[in-house]
C-alpha positions in Angstrom: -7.2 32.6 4.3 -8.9 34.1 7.7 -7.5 31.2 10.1 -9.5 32.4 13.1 -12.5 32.7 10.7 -11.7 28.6 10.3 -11.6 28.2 14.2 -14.6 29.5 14.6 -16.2 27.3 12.3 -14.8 24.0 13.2 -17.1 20.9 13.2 -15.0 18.8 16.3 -17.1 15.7 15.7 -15.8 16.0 11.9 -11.8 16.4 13.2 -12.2 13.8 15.4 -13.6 11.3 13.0 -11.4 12.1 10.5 -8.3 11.6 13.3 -9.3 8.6 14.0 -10.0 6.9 10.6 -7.0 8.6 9.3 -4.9 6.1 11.6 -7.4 3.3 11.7 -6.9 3.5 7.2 -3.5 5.0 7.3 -1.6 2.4 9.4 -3.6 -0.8 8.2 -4.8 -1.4 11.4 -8.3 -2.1 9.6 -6.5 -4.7 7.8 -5.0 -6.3 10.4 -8.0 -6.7 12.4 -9.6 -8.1 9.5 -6.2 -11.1 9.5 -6.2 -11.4 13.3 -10.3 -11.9 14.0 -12.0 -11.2 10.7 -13.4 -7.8 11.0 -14.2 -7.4 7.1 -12.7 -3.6 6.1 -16.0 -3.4 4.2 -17.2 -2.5 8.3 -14.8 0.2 8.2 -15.4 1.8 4.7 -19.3 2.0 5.8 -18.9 3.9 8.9 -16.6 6.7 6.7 -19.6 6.8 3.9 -22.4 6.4 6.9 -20.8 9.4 8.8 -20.2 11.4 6.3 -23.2 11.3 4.9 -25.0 12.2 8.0 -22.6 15.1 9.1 -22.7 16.9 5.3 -26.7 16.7 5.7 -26.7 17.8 9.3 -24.3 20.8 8.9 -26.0 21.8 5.7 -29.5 22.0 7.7 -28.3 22.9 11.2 -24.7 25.3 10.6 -24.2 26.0 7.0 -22.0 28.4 7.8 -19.5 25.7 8.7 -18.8 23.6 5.2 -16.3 25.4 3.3 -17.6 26.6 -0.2 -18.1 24.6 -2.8 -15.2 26.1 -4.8 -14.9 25.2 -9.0 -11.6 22.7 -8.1 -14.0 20.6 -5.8 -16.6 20.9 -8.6 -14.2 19.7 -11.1 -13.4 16.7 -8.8 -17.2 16.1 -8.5 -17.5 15.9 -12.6 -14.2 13.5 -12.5 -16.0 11.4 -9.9 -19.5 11.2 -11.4 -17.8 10.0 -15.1 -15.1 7.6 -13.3 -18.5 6.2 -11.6 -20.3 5.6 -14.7 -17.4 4.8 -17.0 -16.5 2.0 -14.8 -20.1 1.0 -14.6 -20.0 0.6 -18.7 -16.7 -1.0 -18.6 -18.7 -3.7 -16.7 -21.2 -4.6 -19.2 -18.4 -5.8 -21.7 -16.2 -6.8 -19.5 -16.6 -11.3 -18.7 -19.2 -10.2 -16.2 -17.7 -13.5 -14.2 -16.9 -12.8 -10.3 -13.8 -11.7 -10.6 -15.3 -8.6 -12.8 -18.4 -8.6 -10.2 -15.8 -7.7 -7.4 -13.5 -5.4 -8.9 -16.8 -3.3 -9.9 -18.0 -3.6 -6.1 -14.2 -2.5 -5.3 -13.8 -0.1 -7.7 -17.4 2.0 -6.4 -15.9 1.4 -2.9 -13.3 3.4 -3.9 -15.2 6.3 -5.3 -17.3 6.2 -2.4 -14.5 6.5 -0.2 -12.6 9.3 -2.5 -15.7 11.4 -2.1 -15.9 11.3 1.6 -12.3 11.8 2.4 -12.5 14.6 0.0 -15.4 16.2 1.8 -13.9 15.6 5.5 -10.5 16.7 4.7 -12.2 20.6 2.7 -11.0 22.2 5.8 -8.1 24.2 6.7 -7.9 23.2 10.1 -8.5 19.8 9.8 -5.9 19.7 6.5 -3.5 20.5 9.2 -4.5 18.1 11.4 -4.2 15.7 9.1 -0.8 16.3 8.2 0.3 16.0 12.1 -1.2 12.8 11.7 0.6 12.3 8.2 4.0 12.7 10.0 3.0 10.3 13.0 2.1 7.5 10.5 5.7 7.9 8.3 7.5 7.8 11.9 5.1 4.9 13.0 5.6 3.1 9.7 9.0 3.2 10.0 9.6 1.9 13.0 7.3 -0.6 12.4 9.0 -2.0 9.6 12.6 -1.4 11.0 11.2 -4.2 13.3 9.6 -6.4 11.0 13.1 -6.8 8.6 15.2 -7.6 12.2 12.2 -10.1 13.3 9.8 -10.7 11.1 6.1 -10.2 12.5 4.0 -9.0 9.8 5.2 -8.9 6.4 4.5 -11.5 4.0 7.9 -11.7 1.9 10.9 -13.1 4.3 14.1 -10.4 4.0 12.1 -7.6 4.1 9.9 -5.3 6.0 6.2 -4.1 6.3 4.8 -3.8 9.6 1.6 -3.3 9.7 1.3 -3.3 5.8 2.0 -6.6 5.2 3.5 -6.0 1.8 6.4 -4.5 1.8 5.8 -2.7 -1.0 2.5 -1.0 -0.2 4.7 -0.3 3.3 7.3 1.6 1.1 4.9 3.6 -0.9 2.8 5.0 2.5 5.7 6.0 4.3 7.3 8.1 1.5 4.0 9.7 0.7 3.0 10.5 4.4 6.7 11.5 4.9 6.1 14.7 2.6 2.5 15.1 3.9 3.4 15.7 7.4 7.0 17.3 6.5 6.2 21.1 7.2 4.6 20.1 10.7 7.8 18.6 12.2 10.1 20.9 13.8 12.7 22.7 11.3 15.9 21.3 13.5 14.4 17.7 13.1 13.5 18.0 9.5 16.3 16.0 8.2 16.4 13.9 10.9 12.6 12.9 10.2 13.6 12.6 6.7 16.8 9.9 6.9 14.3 7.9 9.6 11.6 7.6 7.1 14.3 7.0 4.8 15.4 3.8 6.6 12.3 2.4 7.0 11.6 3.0 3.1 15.1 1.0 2.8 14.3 -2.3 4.4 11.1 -2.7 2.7 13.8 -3.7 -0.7 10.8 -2.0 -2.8 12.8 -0.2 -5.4 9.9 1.6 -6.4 10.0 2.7 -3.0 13.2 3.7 -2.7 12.6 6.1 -5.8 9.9 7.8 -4.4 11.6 8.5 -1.5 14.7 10.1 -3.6 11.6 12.3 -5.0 10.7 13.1 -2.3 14.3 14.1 -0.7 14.5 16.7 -4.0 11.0 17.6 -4.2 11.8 19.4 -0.2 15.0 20.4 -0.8 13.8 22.3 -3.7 11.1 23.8 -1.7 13.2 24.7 1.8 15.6 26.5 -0.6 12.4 28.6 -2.0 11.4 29.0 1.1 14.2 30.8 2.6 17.4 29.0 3.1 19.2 29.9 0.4 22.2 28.9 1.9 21.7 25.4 1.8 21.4 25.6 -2.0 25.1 24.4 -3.0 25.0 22.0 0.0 21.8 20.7 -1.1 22.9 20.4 -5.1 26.3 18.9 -3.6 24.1 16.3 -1.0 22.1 14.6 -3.1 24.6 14.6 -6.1 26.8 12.7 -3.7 24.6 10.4 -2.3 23.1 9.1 -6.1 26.6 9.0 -7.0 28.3 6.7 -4.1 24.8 4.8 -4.2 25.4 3.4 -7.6 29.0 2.4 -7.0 28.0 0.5 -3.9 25.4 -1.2 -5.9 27.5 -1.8 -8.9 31.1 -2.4 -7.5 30.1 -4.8 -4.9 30.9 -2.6 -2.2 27.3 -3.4 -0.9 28.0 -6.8 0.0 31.1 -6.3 1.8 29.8 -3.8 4.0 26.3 -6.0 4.8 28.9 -9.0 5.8 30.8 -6.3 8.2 27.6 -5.4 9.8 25.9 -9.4 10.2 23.0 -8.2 8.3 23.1 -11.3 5.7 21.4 -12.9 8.6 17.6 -11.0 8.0 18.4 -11.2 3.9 16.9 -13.5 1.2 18.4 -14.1 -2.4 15.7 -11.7 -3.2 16.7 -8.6 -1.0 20.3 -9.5 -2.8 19.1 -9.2 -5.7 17.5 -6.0 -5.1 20.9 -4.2 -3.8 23.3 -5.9 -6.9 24.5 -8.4 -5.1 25.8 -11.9 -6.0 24.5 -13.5 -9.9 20.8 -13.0 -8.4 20.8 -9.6 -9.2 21.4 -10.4 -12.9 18.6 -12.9 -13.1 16.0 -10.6 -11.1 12.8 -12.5 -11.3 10.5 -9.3 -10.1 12.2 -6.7 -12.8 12.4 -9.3 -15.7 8.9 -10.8 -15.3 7.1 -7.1 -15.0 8.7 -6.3 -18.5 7.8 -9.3 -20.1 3.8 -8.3 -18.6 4.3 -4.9 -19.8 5.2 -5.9 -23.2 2.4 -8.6 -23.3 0.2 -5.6 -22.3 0.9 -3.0 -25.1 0.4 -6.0 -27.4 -3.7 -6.2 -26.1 -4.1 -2.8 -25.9 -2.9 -2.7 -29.9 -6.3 -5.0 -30.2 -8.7 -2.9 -28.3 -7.3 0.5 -27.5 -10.6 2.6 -27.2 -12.6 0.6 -25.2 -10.4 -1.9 -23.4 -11.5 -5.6 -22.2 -13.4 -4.4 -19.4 -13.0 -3.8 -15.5 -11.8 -7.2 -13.9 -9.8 -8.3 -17.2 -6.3 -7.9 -15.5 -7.7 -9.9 -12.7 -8.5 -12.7 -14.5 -4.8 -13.8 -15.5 -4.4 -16.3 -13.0 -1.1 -15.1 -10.3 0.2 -12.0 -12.8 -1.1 -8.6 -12.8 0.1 -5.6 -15.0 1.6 -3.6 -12.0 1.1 -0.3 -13.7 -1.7 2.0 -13.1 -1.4 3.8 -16.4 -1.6 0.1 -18.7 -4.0 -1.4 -16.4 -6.3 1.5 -16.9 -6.1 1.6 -20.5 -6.1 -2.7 -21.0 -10.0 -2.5 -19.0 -11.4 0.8 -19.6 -9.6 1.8 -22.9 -8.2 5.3 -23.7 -10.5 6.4 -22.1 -10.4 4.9 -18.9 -6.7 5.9 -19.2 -7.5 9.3 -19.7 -9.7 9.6 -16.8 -7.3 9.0 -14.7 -4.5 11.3 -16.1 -7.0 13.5 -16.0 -7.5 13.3 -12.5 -3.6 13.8 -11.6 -4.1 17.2 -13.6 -7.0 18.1 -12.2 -5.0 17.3 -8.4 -2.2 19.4 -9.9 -4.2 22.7 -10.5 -5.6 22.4 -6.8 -2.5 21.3 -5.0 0.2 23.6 -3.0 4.0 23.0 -3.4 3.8 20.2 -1.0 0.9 18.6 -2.6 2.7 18.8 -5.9 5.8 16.8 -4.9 3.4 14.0 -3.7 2.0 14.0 -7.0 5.0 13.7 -9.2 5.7 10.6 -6.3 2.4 9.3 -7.0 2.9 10.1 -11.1 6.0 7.7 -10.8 4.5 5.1 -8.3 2.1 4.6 -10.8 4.4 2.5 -13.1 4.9 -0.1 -10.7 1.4 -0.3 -8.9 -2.2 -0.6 -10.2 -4.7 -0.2 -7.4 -3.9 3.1 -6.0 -7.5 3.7 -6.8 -8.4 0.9 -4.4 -6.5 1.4 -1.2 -8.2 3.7 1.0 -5.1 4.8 2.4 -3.8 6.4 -1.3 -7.7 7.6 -1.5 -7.0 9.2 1.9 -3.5 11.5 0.5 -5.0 12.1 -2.5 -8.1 14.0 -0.5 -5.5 15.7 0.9 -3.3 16.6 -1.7 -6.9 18.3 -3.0 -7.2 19.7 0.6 -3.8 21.4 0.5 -5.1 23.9 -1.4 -7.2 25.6 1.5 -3.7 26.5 3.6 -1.5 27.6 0.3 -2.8 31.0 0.3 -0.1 32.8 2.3 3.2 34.4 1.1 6.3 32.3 0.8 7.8 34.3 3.3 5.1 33.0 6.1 5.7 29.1 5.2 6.5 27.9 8.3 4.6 26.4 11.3 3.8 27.9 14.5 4.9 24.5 16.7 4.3 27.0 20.1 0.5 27.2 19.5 -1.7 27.8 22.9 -5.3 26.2 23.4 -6.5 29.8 22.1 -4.3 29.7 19.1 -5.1 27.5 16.3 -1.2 26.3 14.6 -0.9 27.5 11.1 0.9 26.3 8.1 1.2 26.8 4.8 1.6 23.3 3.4 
C-alpha cells in the first residue's frame, strides 16, 4: 500500500463529509436534535445518500483516478447488498403488510442505503485512518458523557444508569466498546491502557451486561494483538491481568463484596434495584426481570421458528408483539426472513471477516456476540458506520507486523500511517 500514492489522490470534500457525519451519526447528536426540536434523522440519512451519490458520479466523470478500485471483497459486499435488498423486499409481501411491516421495510432500505454509502466513503486508506481518530474521540466522548449522565442524570432514559448522548444505556455500552477498538492503534502507545480502563468505565455505568462483555472482548482481542505485535514481554503479565481481573470480578459479584464496597464509596445514591440487580446484589439479582424475561422470549421464539423455519413470518413480525422484542439479531432474522434471512446475515459477518485486518476482526467477534442480545444493528447508522469500516480496514492491513504502529509526529507534508 503506496501511502503517498493515497495522498495524492485524496478527495478533501469526501474526508470532510465523512468527519463530520461520522460525529453527527456516531455520537447521536442526530438523535438528539431530533428529541430537543424535531429535526427527523430521515434529514440526516438523505444528505449521506444525496452526497454520496453526487461525489461517486463526479469523481468517476471528472478524477477517476481518485476512487479506489473496485476490488472482489467490495464486489462481494455489493452481491450481499443487492440480495439483502430484495430478500427483504419479498419478506414484505408475506409479512401482515400492516404499518408496523410498512415501516420496518422503509427502515430496513434505509439501512442498506446508508451501509452502501458509508462503505463507499470510508474505501480509502487515508480517510480509514481518519476515521479511526475519530473512532477514539467518540469512545473517549462517550465515556465521559455517560460517566456524567449515571452521577446526574441528563439524558438516559433508565434511572441508575448511564447513556449520554445515546439515551439507552445499552446502545451507549455497545458504541463505546466498539469505537474503543476502532480508534485503539491511533492513541498514543503510553496512553493505550489508560484509554482502555477510561472507556472501560464508561462501559461500566451503562449496567449493560452485554456491554460489559464486549468490552472484556475487547480487552483480549488487543492484548492478544500488542503481544503479536511486538511486546512479548507483556505476554505473562497479560495472561496473569486479565486472569485476575475475571477471577476477583466474580467473587465481588457473588460474595457480596460488591455491595459493601458501593456503601463505602456513597454510590447507592445514583443506583436503582435494577443496577443491583445487575452487579449481584441484594434478592433482586435473583429475580432479574431483564435476564429472565429475554429467555422466556427466546424460547417462545425457537418455538415459531419450528412452524415456519424457511421463510419466516415476514419483516415487521417481531414488531408487532406489543412492548417485547426478541433481542437477538440471529432469531429475529430467522423468525421474519426465515433461514434464509438468517443466513444472509451470517453471511455478511463472513464475508466482513475475509476483508477485515486484525483490528477489524476483534470488532467482529464483539459484534458476533452483541448480536445475542440486540436486533437492529442493521438499523442504527452508527453500527452501519463501523461495519464500513471494519470493511475499510482492509485498505491499511497490508504492511508487515513489524511496521504496526502509528506515526503520532506526522508534519502537514506527511500523511500518519497505520496499520489498523
Amino acid at each position: 500500500m503506496s501511502f503517498e500514492k493515497d495522498k495524492n489522490n485524496r478527495s478533501f470534500s469526501a474526508e470532510i463529509f465523512l468527519i463530520i457525519m461520522a460525529f453527527w451519526i456516531g455520537s447521536y447528536a442526530y438523535y438528539q436534535m431530533f428529541l430537543s426540536y424535531k429535526f427527523k434523522p430521515l434529514y440526516s440519512y438523505l444528505l449521506i445518500i444525496f452526497f454520496t451519490c453526487f461525489w461517486v458520479i463526479t469523481q468517476r466523470i471528472l478524477y477517476p483516478a481518485r476512487l479506489e478500485p473496485i476490488d472482489q471483497g467490495l464486489k462481494s459486499i455489493g452481491v450481499w447488498m443487492g440480495l439483502y435488498t430484495l430478500w427483504t423486499s419479498i419478506t414484505y409481501l408475506y409479512s401482515s403488510q400492516s404499518s408496523i411491516a410498512t415501516e420496518s421495510l422503509i427502515v430496513a432500505l434505509e439501512g442498506a442505503a446508508l451501509f452502501t454509502c458509508f462503505v463507499l466513503l470510508v474505501n480509502h486508506s487515508v480517510r480509514v485512518i481518519e476515521l479511526a481518530t475519530v473512532l477514539a474521540i467518540l469512545a473517549l466522548a462517550g465515556s465521559a458523557m455517560c460517566l456524567w449522565d449515571f452521577i446526574e442524570l441528563t439524558f438516559s432514559t433508565v434511572t441508575g444508569r448511564g447513556a449520554g448522548f445515546y439515551s439507552n444505556p445499552t446502545i451507549a455500552g455497545d458504541i463505546i466498546a466498539l469505537t474503543m477498538v476502532g480508534g485503539f492503534l491511533l492513541v498514543p502507545n503510553r496512553l493505550k491502557w489508560s484509554y482502555i480502563a477510561f472507556c472501560g468505565l464508561g462501559v461500566l455505568v451503562t449496567f449493560s451486561r452485554a456491554s460489559w462483555l464486549s468490552w472484556g472482548v475487547a480487552v483480549i482481542g488487543l492484548s492478544i494483538l500488542r503481544y503479536a505485535d511486538g511486546e512479548r514481554r507483556l505476554r505473562w503479565m497479560i495472561i496473569l491481568s486479565i486472569t485476575a481481573f475475571i477471577v476477583l470480578l466474580l467473587l465481588a459479584l457473588f460474595s457480596g463484596v460488591t455491595e459493601g464496597i458501593i456503601n463505602k464509596l456513597n454510590l447507592q445514591q445514583y443506583m436503582t434495584m435494577d443496577t443491583f440487580s445487575r452487579l449481584g446484589i441484594g434478592k433482586a439479582s435473583l429475580e432479574n426481570f431483564s435476564a429472565s424475561s429475554r429467555w422466556d422470549i427466546a424460547k417462545f421464539s425457537i418455538n415459531m421458528i419450528r412452524e415456519a423455519p424457511f421463510f419466516g413470518y415476514g419483516i415487521g413480525y417481531t414488531k408487532e408483539w406489543a412492548m417485547i422484542e426478541t433481542h437477538n439479531m440471529y432469531l429475529q432474522q430467522w423468525l421474519e426472513g426465515g433461514f434464509i434471512q438468517l443466513a444472509l446475515y451470517i453471511g455478511l459477518l463472513v464475508l466482513m471477516w475475509k476483508m477485515a485486518s486484525c483490528l477489524g476482526k476483534i470488532m467482529l467477534v464483539q459484534i458476533a456476540l452483541n448480536s445475542l442480545f440486540t436486533h437492529n444493528n442493521l438499523e442504527h447508522p452508527a453500527v452501519l458506520l463501523l461495519f464500513a469500516f471494519i470493511i475499510g480496514t482492509r485498505l491499511v492491513a497490508s504492511k508487515p507486523s513489524t511496521q504496526r504502529q502509528v506515526d503520532m509526529q506526522s508534519s502537514d507534508n506527511q500523511l500518519p500511517t497505520a496499520t489498523i
